[in-house]
N, C-alpha and C positions, 0 to 999 in steps of 0.2 A: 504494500500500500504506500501509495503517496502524499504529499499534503496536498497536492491537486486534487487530488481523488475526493477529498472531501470537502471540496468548495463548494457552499451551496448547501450542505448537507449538514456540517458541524464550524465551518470554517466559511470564513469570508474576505478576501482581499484587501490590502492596504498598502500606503506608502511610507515606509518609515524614513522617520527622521529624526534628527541626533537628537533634539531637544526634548522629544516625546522618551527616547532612551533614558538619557540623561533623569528625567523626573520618574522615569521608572526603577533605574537601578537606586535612585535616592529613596522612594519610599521602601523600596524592599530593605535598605539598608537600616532604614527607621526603626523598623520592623524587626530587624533581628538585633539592635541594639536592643529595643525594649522587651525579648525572645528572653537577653542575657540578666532581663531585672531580678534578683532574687527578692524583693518585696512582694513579686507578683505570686498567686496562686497559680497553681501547678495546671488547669484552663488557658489560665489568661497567655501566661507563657506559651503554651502549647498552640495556643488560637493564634499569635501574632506569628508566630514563627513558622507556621502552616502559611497563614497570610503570606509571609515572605517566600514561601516553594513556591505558591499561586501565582504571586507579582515574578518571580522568576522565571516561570513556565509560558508565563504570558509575553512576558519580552522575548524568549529564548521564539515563541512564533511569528512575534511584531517585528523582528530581527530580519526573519523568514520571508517577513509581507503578508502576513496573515493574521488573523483575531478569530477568538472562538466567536462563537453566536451564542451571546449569553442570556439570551430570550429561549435556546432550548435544552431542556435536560442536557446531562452529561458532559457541558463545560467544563468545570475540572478536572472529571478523569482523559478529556480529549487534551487539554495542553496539560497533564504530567505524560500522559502514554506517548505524544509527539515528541516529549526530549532528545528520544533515540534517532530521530529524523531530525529534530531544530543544531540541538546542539553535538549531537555525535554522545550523549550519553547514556553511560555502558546499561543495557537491561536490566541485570542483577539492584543499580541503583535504582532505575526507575520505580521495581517492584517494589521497594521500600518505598517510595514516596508513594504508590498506589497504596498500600496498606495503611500511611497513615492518613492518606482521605478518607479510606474507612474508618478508621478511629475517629477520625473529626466527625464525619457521618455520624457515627454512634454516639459522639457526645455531644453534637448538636440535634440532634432527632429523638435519641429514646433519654436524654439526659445521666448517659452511664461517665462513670469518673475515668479520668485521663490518666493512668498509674506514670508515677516519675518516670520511669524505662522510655513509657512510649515521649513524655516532655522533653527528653535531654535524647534520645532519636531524632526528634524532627528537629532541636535546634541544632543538631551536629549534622544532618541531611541536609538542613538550610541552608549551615553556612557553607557546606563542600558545593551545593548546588551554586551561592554565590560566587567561589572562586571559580566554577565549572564556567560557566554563561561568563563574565569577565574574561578567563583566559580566551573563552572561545570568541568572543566579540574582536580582540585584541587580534588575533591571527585571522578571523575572517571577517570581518568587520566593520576595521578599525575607523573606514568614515564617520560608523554611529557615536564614536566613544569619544 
């Protein structure tokens, strides 16, 4: 599969440009500073830091030329599963980042608690998927950055 393939279907076209980046890799970075608060409950943390795979997933397709269609189901798990197509990142990670949209799923849907494990997972996912999408901008990119 392609990300053509699903134009129209999950995906929609766009023109990127540095400044739209630029305020995108800013708030993910917001995000995973306040990911790093330890005042925050073990949620909150986990919620911002998820935030930031999201804002990361989403640049890593805007990168691409492309936005999910966030009017239909399945925007999420469409830019974490696209990683392996935007940014060339490895499946083994991507699996992890699907599982913790399942977790988020469950603790924003059935109200189930976030165990530390899965908290200090997605901020160490977060921040490897930051340096991922950065290096990758950087070598194929670099106009956006």
């Amino acid at each position: 599969m392609t990300l053509q393939n699903l134009l129209g279907i999950s995906l929609d076209a766009v023109a990127p440009e540095r400044a739209q980046v630029a305020r995108m890799l800013a708030a993910a970075e917001r995000n995973m500073a306040d990911a790093r608060l330890a005042g925050l409950s073990a949620e909150s943390r986990f919620d911002v830091a998820y935030k930031a795979i999201m804002q990361l997933a989403m640049l890593a397709l805007y990168a691409n030329g492309y936005r999910t269609l966030t009017s239909r189901p399945g925007h999420h798990q469409t830019a974490i599963q696209s990683l392996t197509l935007t940014v060339a990142l490895a499946p083994e990670q991507v699996r992890v980042l699907d599982a913790l949209r399942k977790q988020r799923n469950l603790a924003d849907y059935s109200g189930d608690l976030v165990p530390d494990s899965a908290v200090n997972e997605c901020v160490t996912s977060a921040t490897a998927l930051q340096a991922h999408v950065r290096d990758w901008l950087r070598a194929n990119n670099k106009e956006l950055i």
